[in-house]
C-alpha positions in Angstrom: 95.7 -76.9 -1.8 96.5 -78.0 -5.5 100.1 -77.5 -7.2 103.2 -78.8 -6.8 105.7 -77.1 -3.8 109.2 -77.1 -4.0 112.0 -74.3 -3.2 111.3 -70.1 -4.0 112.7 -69.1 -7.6 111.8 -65.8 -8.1 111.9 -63.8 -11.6 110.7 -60.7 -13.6 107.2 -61.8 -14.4 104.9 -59.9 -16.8 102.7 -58.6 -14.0 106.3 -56.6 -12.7 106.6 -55.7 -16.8 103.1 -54.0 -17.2 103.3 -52.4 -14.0 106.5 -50.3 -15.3 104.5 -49.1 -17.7 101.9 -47.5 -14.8 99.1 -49.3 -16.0 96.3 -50.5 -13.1 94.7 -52.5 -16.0 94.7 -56.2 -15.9 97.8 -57.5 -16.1 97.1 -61.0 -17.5 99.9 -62.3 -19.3 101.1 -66.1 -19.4 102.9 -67.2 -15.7 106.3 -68.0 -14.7 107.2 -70.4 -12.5 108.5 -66.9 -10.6 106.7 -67.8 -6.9 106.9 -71.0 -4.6 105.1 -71.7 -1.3 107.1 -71.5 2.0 105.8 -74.3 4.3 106.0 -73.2 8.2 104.9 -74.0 11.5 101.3 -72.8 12.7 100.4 -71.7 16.1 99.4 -75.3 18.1 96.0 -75.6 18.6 94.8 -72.4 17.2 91.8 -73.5 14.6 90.4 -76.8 13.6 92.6 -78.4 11.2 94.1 -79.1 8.4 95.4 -75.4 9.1 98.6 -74.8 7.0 101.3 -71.9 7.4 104.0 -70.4 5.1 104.8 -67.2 3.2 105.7 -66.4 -0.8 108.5 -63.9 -1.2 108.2 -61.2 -3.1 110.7 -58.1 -3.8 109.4 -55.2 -2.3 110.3 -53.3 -5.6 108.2 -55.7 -8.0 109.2 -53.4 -10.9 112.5 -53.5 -10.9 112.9 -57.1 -9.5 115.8 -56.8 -7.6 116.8 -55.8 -3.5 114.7 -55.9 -0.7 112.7 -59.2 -0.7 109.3 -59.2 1.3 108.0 -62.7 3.7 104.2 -62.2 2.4 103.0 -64.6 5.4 99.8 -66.4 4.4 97.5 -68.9 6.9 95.5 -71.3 5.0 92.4 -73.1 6.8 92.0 -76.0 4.9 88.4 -77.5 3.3 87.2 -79.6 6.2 84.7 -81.2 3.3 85.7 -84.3 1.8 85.2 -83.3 -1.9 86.3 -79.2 -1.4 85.8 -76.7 -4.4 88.8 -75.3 -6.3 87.9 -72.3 -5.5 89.3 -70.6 -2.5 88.4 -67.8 -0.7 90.6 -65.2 0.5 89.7 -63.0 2.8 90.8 -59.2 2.4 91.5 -56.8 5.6 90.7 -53.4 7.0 92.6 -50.4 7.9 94.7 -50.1 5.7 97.0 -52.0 8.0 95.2 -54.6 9.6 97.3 -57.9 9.4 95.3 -61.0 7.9 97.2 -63.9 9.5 96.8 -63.8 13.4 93.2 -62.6 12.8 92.8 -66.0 11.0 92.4 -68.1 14.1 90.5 -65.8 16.2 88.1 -66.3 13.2 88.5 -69.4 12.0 84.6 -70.1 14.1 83.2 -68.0 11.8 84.1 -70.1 8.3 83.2 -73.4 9.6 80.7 -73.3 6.9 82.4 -72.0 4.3 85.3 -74.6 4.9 82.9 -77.2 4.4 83.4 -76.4 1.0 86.8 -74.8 0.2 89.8 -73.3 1.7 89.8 -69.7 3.4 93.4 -68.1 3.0 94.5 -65.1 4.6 97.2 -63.4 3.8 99.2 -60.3 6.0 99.2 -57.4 3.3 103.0 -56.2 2.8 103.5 -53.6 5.7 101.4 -55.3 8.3 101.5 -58.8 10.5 104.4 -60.5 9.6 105.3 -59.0 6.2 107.4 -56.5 7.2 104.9 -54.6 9.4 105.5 -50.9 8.7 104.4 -50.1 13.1 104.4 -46.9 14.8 103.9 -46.3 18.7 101.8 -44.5 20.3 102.9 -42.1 23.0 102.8 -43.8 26.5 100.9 -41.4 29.1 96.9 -40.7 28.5 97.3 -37.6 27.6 99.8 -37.5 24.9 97.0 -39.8 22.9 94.7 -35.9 23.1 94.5 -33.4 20.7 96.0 -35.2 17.5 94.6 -38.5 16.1 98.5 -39.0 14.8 100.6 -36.8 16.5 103.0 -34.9 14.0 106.1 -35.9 15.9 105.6 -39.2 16.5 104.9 -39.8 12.6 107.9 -38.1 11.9 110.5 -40.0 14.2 108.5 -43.4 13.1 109.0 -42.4 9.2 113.0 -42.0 10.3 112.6 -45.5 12.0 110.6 -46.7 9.1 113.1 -45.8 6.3 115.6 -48.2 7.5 113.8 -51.3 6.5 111.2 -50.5 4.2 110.9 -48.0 1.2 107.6 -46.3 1.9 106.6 -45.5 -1.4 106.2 -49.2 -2.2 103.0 -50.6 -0.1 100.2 -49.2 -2.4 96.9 -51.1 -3.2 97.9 -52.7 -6.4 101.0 -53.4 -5.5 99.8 -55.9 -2.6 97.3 -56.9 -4.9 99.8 -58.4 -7.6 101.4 -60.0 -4.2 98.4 -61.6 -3.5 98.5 -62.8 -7.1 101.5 -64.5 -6.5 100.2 -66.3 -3.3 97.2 -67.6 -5.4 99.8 -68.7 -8.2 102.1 -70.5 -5.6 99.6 -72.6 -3.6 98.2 -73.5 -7.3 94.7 -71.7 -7.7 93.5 -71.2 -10.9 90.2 -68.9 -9.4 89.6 -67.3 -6.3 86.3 -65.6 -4.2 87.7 -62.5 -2.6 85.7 -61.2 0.6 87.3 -57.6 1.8 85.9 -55.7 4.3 86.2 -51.8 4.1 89.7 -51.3 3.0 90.3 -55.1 1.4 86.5 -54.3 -0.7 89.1 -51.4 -2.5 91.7 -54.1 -2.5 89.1 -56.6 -3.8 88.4 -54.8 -6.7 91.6 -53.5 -7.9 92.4 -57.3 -7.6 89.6 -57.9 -9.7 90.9 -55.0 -12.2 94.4 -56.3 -12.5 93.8 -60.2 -12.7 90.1 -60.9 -13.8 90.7 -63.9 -15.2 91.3 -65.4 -11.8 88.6 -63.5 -10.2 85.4 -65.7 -9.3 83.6 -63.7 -7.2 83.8 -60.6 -5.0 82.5 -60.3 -1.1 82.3 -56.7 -0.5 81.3 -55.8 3.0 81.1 -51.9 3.9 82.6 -50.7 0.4 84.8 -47.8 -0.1 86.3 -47.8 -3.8 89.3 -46.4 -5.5 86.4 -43.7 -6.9 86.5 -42.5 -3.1 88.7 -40.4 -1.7 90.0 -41.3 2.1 89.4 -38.5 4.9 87.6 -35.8 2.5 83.7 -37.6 2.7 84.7 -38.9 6.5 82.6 -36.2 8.4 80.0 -35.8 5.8 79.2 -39.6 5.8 79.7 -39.6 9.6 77.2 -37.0 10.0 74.7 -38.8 7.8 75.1 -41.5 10.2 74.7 -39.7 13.4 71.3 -38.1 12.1 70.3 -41.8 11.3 70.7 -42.3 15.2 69.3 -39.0 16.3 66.1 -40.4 14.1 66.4 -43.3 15.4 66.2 -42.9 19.1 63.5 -40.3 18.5 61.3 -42.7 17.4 61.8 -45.3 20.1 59.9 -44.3 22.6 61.8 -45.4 25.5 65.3 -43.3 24.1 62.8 -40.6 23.3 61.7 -40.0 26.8 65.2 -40.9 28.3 66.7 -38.2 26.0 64.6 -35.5 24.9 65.4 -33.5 21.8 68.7 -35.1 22.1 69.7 -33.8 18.7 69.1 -30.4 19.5 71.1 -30.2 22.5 74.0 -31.8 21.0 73.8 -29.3 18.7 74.1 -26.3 21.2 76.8 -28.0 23.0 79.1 -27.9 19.7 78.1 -24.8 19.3 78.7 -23.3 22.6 82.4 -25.5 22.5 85.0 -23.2 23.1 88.4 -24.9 24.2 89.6 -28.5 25.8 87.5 -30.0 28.6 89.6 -31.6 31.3 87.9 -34.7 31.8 89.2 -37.8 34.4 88.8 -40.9 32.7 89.8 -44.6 33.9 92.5 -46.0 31.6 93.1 -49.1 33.1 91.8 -51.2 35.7 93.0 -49.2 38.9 94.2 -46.5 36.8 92.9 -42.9 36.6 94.3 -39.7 34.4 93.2 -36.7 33.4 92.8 -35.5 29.2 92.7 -32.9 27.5 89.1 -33.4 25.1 88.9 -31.0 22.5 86.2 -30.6 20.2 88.1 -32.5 17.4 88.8 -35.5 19.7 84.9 -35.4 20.6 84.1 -35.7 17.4 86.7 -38.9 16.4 85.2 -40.4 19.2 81.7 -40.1 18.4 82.4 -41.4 14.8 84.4 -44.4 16.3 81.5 -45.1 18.4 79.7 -45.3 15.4 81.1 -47.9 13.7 79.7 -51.1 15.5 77.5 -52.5 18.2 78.7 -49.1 19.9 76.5 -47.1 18.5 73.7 -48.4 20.4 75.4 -46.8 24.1 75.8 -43.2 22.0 72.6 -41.5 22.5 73.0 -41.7 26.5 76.6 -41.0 26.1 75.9 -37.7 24.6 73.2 -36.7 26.8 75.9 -37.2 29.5 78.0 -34.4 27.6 75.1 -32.4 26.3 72.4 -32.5 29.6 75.0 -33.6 32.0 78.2 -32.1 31.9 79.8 -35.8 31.8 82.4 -35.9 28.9 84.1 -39.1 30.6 82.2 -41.8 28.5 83.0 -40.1 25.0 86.9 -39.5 26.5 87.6 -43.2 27.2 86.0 -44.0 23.9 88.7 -41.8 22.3 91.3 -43.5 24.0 90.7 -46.9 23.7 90.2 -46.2 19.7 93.5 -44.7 19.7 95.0 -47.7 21.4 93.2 -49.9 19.6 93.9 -48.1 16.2 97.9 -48.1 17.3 97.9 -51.5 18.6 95.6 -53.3 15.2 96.5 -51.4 12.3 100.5 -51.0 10.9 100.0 -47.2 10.7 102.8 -46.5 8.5 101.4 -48.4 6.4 98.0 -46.9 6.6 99.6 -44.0 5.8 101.6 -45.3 2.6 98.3 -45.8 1.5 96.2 -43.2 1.7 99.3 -40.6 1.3 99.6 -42.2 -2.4 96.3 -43.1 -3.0 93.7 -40.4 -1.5 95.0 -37.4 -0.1 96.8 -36.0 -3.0 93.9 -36.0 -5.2 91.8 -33.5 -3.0 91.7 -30.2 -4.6 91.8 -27.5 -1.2 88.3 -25.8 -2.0 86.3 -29.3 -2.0 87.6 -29.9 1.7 84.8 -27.0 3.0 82.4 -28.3 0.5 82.2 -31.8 2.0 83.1 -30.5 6.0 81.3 -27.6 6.6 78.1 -28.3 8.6 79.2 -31.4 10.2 79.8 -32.1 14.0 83.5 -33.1 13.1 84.4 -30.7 10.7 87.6 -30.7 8.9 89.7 -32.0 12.2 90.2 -35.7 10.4 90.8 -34.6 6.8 93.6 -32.1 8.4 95.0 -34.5 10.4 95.9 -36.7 7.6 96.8 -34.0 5.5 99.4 -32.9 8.1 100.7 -36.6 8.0 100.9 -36.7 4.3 102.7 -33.9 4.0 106.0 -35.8 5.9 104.9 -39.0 4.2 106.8 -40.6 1.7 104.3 -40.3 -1.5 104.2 -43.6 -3.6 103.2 -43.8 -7.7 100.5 -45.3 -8.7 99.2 -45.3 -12.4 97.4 -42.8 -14.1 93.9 -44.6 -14.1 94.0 -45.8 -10.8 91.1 -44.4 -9.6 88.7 -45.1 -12.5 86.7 -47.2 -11.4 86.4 -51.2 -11.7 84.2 -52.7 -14.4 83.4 -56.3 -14.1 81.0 -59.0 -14.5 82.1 -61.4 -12.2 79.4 -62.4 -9.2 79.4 -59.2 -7.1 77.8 -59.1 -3.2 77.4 -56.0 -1.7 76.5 -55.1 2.6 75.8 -52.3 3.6 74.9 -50.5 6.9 72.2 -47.5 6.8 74.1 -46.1 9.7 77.7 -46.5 8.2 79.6 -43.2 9.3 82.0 -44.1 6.5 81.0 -46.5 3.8 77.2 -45.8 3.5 75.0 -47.4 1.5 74.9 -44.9 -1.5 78.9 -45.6 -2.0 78.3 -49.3 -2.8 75.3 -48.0 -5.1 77.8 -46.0 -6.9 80.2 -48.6 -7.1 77.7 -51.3 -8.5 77.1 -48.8 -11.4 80.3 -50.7 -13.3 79.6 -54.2 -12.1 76.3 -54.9 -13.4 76.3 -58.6 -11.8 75.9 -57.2 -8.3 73.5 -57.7 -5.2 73.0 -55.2 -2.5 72.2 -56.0 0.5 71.4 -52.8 3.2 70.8 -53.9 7.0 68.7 -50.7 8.1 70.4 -50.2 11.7 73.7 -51.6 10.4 77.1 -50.0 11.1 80.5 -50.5 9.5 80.6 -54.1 9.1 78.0 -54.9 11.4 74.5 -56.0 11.1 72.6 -53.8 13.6 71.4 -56.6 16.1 71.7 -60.6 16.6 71.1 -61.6 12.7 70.8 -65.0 13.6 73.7 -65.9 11.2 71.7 -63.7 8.4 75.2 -62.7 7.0 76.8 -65.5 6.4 73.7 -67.8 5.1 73.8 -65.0 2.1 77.6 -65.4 2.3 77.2 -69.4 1.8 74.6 -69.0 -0.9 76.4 -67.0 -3.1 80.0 -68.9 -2.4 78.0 -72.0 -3.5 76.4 -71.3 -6.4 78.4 -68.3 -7.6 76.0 -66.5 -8.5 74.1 -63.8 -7.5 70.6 -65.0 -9.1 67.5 -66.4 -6.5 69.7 -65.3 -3.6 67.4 -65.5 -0.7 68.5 -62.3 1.5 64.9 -62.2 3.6 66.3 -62.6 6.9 67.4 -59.2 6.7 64.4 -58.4 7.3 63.9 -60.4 10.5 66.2 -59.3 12.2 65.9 -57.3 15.6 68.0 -54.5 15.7 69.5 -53.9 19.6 67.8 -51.7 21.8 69.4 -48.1 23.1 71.1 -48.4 26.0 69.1 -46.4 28.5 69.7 -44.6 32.2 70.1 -47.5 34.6 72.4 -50.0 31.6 75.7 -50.6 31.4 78.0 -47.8 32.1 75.8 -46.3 35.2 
């Protein structure tokens, strides 16, 4: 990248200054020479080069400048074009608490494009990957993984654990955000194209709030703004995505007659639900336990099977629990989220988040309002509330959750059959960033386009990168593409 490198000097800069005053407003005030680039070794043979390795330290407690001094690791895949753009793009993680840097090379196939033309940078959000990864474990045996999505005692001992490294209160949004400025300032970028993906499109645009004048573009895939409020629309939204389905499969014919009036008698099977089903599932390759299912953990594990190519396996999973008796399929999908969750995402972290950010802005009587009526009910937004209320609570300012206005370029995705960041979000979002275009893949999930889009996605991606602009986009292929079939009797799984 462009700049000069040389050894870390770190001062008070004016971003630190403004954010003592609680503001979440841009915070563009003339640079210090305050952050420097650490060179380090990259994984051999991980992604086609030049690939380059480092981190930019950071104190943990940007406002006060002083203590605790955070390794933001950062893996830059390097323009493989002979004339690259000055514009970078950085590429903005899940969760909260998915690390950025590792992902990078199990990726790095994916941006061959884009690297054509510029650099892609990822950078591990403080509290996850290697900046000072704020972990928690999962209990061991099967069944300890049942009946809470994040077991009380296990957050409590890891908060004890926690303490002695990190101060929890300090891993909010726009405090990574104003790390991530420092990371653009050190490897010497004067703009940047940010492209988050659930959590990092929140992070996008607070970074887009706080330093829009090195804001080029935005890349906002599944959106869920600081407007939003984490856990309390969870089962309404996921609900709106299951009925998608339950359309869905009634109008294929084949799914129709495989599973008839599915919807209906996966109604009368939550209804009739009355305590834990004990259900053998297979958690390893020779291994075998027996779970305790409740209707909660039913319910996590439909929405997780939700999210992605998944979904199209759900309608004969719950006509195995509905017709059938069979609760196994929907069981292991509950566990291998959970591991999955455990093992991907920093869930301290997570937690330092939403614990700051969301859950103490829910007034109790809205919870019913936006649970009631839905297959899974309040057993999430409780869950997280029981967390939160042993979490440590971060500050963040007072207009933190108004919501961004910008003009910069703006690119929207969105799935129809999101069961958390639905179409209408991003619609609501767009309402403040008037230079925006929304793309909807109609049997999308979270993230996902539905079926094999042929490289849809990132032709848009490329399009708007290059021009930067969201004018004569050509998004057609959306249309062309053929979403997967429903797995039926007979598939996969039988």
């Amino acid at each position: 990248m462009r700049g000069p490198l040389s050894t870390m000097i770190m001062a008070v800069t004016w971003a630190g200054l403004l954010a003592a005053c609680g503001t979440s407003t841009a915070v563009e005030e003339p640079e210090t020479a305050a952050v420097i680039w650490h060179e380090t070794a990259c994984p051999e043979n991980r992604a086609t080069p030049p690939v380059r390795c480092g981190s930019v330290d950071v104190y943990e407690d940007r406002e006060a400048g002083a203590g605790r001094t955070l390794a933001i690791r950062t893996v830059v895949l390097g323009s493989t074009g002979e004339e690259p753009t000055a514009d970078p793009l950085f590429v903005l993680m899940g969760g909260p608490g998915q690390g950025a840097a590792d992902f990078a090379f199990d990726i790095a196939p994916a941006y061959a494009a884009t690297r054509e033309r510029r650099d892609v940078v990822f950078v591990d959000q403080r509290g996850t990957g290697g900046s000072n990864p704020l972990d928690c474990e999962l209990p061991g045996e099967p069944a300890a993984a049942f009946g809470a999505v994040f077991p009380r005692a296990v957050m409590a001992a890891c908060r004890g654990e926690l303490e002695t490294r990190a101060n929890l209160g300090l891993y909010t949004t726009a405090l990574f955000v104003d790390d991530l400025d420092d990371v653009r300032q050190a490897l010497g970028d004067e703009q940047i194209n940010l492209s988050g993906g659930s959590y990092g499109t929140r992070a996008s645009l607070v970074y887009a709030r706080r330093h829009p004048a090195h804001t080029r573009s935005l890349i906002l895939d599944g959106v869920f703004p600081v407007t939003e409020r984490a856990a309390l629309t969870y089962a309404e939204t996921a609900e709106q995505s299951l009925r998608h389905i339950f359309a869905d499969c009634a109008a294929d014919a084949a799914c129709a007659a495989a599973y008839p009036e599915l919807e209906a008698a996966v109604d009368r099977m939550l209804a009739a639900w009355s305590g834990p089903v004990e259900v053998e599932i297979t958690v390893g390759e020779d291994q075998r336990a027996t779970v305790p299912l409740s209707r909660g953990d039913f319910g996590y594990a439909v929405r997780g099977l939700q999210y992605g190519s998944r979904a199209w396996s759900l309608p004969k999973y719950l006509w195995k629990a509905a017709a059938e008796g069979d609760f196994a399929p929907i069981a292991e999908g509950y566990y291998r989220r959970a591991v999955a969750i455990w093992e991907a995402v920093s869930v301290g972290q997570h937690h330092s988040v939403f614990c700051a950010e969301d859950l103490p802005f829910v007034a109790p009587d809205e919870v019913a309002e936006h649970t009631e009526g839905s297959y899974l009910g309040r057993y999430l937004f409780d869950e997280y509330a029981e967390v939160c209320e042993l979490w440590v609570r971060g500050a963040i300012a007072d207009d933190f959750h108004q919501p961004t206005h910008s003009d910069v370029p703006v690119l929207m995705f969105s799935g129809l059959r999101d069961p958390i960041t639905p179409p209408q979000i991003a619609d609501q979002a767009a309402e403040t960033l008037p230079n925006t275009l929304h793309v909807v893949f109609p049997a999308g999930g979270h993230g996902y386009t539905g079926g094999d889009d042929g490289g849809c996605k990132g032709r848009i991606i490329d399009q708007f990168l290059e021009q930067g602009s969201v004018d004569d986009i050509d998004a057609t292929c959306v249309d062309e593409i053929v979403p997967a079939g429903f797995e039926l009797p007979g598939n996969v799984g039988d």
